[in-house]
N, C-alpha and C positions, 0 to 999 in steps of 0.2 A: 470741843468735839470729843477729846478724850473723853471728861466726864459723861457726856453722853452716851460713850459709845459702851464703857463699863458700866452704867446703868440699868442699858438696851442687854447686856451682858448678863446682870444679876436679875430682870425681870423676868428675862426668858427662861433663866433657869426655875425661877419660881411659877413661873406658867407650868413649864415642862413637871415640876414635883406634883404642882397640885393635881396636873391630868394623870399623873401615876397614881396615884391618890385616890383620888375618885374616880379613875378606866381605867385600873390597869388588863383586867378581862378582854379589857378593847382594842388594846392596844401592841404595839410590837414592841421587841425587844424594849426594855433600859435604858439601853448603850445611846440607841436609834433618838427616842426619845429626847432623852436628855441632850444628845449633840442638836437636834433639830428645834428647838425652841429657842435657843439661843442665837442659833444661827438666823433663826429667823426672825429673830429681833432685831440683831444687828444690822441685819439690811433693811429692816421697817426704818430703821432709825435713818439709817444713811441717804434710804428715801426720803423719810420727811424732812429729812433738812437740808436734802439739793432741793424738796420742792417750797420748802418755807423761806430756807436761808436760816444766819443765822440769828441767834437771840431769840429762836420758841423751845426751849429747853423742854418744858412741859407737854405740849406740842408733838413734842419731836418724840418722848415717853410712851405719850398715849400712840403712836402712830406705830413703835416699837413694838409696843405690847398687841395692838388689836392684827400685825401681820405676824408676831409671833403664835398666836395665836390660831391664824387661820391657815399657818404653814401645822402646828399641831391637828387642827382637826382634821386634814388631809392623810393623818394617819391612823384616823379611826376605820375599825372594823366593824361591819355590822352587827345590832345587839344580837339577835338572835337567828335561829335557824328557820329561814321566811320560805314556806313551800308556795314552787312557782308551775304554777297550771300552764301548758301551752296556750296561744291564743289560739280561739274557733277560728278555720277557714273559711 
């Protein structure tokens, strides 16, 4: 579980670079960033492996990676400036 969880650790971080990477426009602070992908691998991980068990090492990676992920793009901002018409009554 260790290795896992240093794993879920180093992927999130490289999740978290590459959205600096290609959004940073998008996105907020560095700091924010950076702590939030990891974090949110870590507990992808801890999920998949209360819901697997253990021995899906790989498994338990991708499950890291795809809610590290979905905790990063919770931090996107919209691309651009979208002008918003009232709706007709």
């Amino acid at each position: 579980m260790i290795l896992e969880a240093l794993g879920a650790v180093l992927l999130g971080l490289g999740a978290s670079w590459a959205a600096l990477q290609r959004l940073p426009h998008r996105l907020p602070s560095r700091r924010l960033v950076l702590t939030a992908g990891p974090l949110g691998a870590v507990f992808g991980a801890i999920l998949t492996h209360a819901a697997l068990g253990p021995g899906h090492v790989v498994a338990t990676l991708v499950g890291a990676v795809v809610v590290g992920a979905v905790l990063l793009s919770l931090l996107l901002r919209p691309a651009g400036h979208v002008l918003r018409r009232p709706m007709p009554s």
